[in-house]
N, C-alpha and C positions, 0 to 999 in steps of 0.2 A: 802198799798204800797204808799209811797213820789209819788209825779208828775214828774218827769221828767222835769229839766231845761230846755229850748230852747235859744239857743245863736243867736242874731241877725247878720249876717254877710253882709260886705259890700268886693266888689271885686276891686282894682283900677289896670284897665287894663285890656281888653277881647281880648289879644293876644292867642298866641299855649299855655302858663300857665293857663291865666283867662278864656278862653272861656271851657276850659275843664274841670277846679273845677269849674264853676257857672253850667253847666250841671246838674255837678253830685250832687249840691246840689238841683236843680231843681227838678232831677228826686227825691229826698227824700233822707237826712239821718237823723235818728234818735238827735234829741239833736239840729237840725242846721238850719236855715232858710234866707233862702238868701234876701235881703230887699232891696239893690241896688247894682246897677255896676258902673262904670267908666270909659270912654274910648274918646281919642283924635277924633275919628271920632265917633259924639251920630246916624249919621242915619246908618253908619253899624252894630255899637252895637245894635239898636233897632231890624233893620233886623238878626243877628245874633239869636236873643231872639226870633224870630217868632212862632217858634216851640217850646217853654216852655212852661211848663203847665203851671205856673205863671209870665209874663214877668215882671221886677220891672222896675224901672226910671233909667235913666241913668242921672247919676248928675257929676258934678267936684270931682276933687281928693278930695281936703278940706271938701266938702261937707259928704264924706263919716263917717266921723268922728260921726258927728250929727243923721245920720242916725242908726246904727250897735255899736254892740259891740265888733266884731271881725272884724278889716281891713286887706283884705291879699293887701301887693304891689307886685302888678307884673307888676310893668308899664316900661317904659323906665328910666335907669339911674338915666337921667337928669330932670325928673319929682317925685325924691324921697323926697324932701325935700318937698313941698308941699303935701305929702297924710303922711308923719313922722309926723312931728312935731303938725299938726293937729289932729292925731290920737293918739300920749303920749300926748298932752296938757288935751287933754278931757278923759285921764284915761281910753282909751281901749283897749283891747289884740292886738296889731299889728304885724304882722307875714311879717316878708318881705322878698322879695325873692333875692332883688337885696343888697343882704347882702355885699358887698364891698364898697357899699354907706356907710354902716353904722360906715366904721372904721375910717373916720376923723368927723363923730358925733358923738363920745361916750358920748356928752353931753347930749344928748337922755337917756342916762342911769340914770341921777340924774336927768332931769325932769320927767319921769317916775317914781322914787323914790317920788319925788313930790307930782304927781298928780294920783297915784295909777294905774298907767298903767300897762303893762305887757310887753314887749318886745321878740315873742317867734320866733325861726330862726328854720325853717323845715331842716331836713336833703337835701332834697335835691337829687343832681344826686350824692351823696356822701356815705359813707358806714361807718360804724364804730365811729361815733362821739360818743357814749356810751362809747367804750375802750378809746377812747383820753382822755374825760371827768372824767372815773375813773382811768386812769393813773396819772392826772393832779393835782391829788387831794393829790398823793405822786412827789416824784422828776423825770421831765421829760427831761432828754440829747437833745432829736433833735428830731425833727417833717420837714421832708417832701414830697412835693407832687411833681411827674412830671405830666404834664398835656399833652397827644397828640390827637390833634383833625385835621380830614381833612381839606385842607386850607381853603376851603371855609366857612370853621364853628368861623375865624379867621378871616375874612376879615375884612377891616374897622376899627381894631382895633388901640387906639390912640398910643400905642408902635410903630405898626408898622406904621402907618402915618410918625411920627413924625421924627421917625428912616430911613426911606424910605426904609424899609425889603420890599422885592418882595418876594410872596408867590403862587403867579398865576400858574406859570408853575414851579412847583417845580416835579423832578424827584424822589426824595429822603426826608429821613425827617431831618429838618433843624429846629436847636434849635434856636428862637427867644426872648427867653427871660431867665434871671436865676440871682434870687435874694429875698426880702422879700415877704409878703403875701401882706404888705402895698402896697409897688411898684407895685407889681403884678395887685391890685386891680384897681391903679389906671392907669395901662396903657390895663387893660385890662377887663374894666367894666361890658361888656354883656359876658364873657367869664370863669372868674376864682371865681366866687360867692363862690365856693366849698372851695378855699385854702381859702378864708376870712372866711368861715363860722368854716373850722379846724383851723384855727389860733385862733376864739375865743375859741372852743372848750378845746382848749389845752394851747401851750403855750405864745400865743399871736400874733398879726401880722410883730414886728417886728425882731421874732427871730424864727418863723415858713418858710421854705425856699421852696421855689417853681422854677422849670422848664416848660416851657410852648415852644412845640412840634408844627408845623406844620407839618403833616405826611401824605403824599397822599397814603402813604401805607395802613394805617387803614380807615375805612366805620364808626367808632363808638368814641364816645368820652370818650378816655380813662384815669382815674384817679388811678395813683398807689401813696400811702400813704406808709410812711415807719416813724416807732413810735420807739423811746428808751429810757425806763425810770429807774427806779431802779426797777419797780415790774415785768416788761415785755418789749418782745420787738417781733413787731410785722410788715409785711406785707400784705396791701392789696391791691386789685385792682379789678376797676368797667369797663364795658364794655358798656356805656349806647348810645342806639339806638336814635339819630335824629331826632329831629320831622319835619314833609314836608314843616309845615309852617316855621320853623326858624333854621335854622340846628346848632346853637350856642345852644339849649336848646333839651335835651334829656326828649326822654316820661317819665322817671320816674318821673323827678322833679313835672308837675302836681299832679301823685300820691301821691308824698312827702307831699303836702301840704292838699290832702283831707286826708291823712293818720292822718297828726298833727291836721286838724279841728274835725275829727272825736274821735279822743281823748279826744277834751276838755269835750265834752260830755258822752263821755262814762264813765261805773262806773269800767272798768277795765284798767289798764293802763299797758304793758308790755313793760318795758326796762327803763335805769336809768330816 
């Protein structure tokens, strides 16, 4: 019987995403071995680690690269370009979360071609990227998503700055935003990763359309997808629960990403 691969991974960012896929690699998965972290504050990531059966180094983003063969990003935004371009330069699987970053770098895409990298985007708090993907592959009419999240899950967001939308004491649900996935991404960076990740899926960022909801009505953050192509035409929608640390990022999304690490390794692979 073959040996079994082992995939070095590095984590940048030990927020509500990174602290709960380095766990779970901690605790053991088959195929996967965790070998460092990254985080803005190194003495709470260390304390964070306390209780790992193997605590690793807590290095810079950059530094990830050198270390791992798999870089997940799950850091803040504004810290994507430093743990990217370091991780496609050195030709390693990079899986990133804050996938709205990535749609005015698609220059990422042909250094990766490059330098033999990988560029792999997890589903996410998202549903059905398989159907978009094999829709996309025949002719696709219209792709899109409304987005409604409680406001506080919305706060901060540079649409609403910018715009001076008041969200705080909202009664009612009140559409803040409605336009492309590009737009979308970039007025709403820690928020709508989901429509940038279905706009690559499908039929791109600038002609995949998205609605993005304040709604004090709903407790969950809700993504409805609606697909029309010449083969199918489909509706879905996801209900995803909030996590206590960040209430912008839904418990699946973690999952999403141990889900796709555990794949690279495994000798079965289920879904397109």
């Amino acid at each position: 019987m073959a040996e079994q691969r082992t995939f070095t991974v590095g984590i940048g960012g030990l927020g509500a995403i990174g602290l709960r896929v380095a766990k779970a690699l901690d605790a053991g998965i088959p195929g996967l071995r965790l070998v460092a972290v990254s985080a803005r504050d190194r003495d709470k990531a260390a304390r964070n680690m306390a209780g790992f059966r193997t605590p690793v180094p807590v290095v810079g983003l950059s530094e990830l690269a050198g270390l791992a063969e798999v870089v997940v990003e799950c850091a803040p935004a504004k810290a994507f370009e430093e743990v990217a371009y370091a991780a496609v330069r050195a030709g390693r699987i990079f899986m990133p979360l804050s996938v709205g970053q990535l749609l005015p770098r698609m220059d990422l895409v042909a250094e990766a071609e490059r330098s033999g990298a990988r560029i792999i985007v997890p589903t996410g708090a998202l549903l059905g990227l398989d159907a978009v993907r094999a829709a996309a592959e025949g002719t696709v009419r219209s792709v899109t998503i409304v987005t409604r999240k409680p406001p506080k899950g919305l706060k901060g967001a540079p649409h609403l700055v910018e715009n001076r939308i008041e969200i705080d004491k909202l009664k009612e649900p009140l559409k803040v935003f409605e336009g492309t996935a590009r737009a979308a991404a970039k007025g709403f960076p820690a928020n709508v990763n989901v429509a940038a990740a279905l706009s690559l899926a499908g039929i791109g960022p600038d002609r995949t359309q998205v609605q993005v909801w304040a709604d004090p009505t709903v407790d969950r953050n809700t993504h409805t997808i609606k697909v029309d192509s010449d083969t199918t035409r489909f509706t879905m929608t996801i209900e995803g629960v909030p996590t206590e640390e960040n209430p912008a990022t839904g418990k699946l999304t973690p999952l999403s990403v141990i889900a796709a690490l555990r794949a690279l390794a495994s000798p079965l692979k289920v879904g397109t």
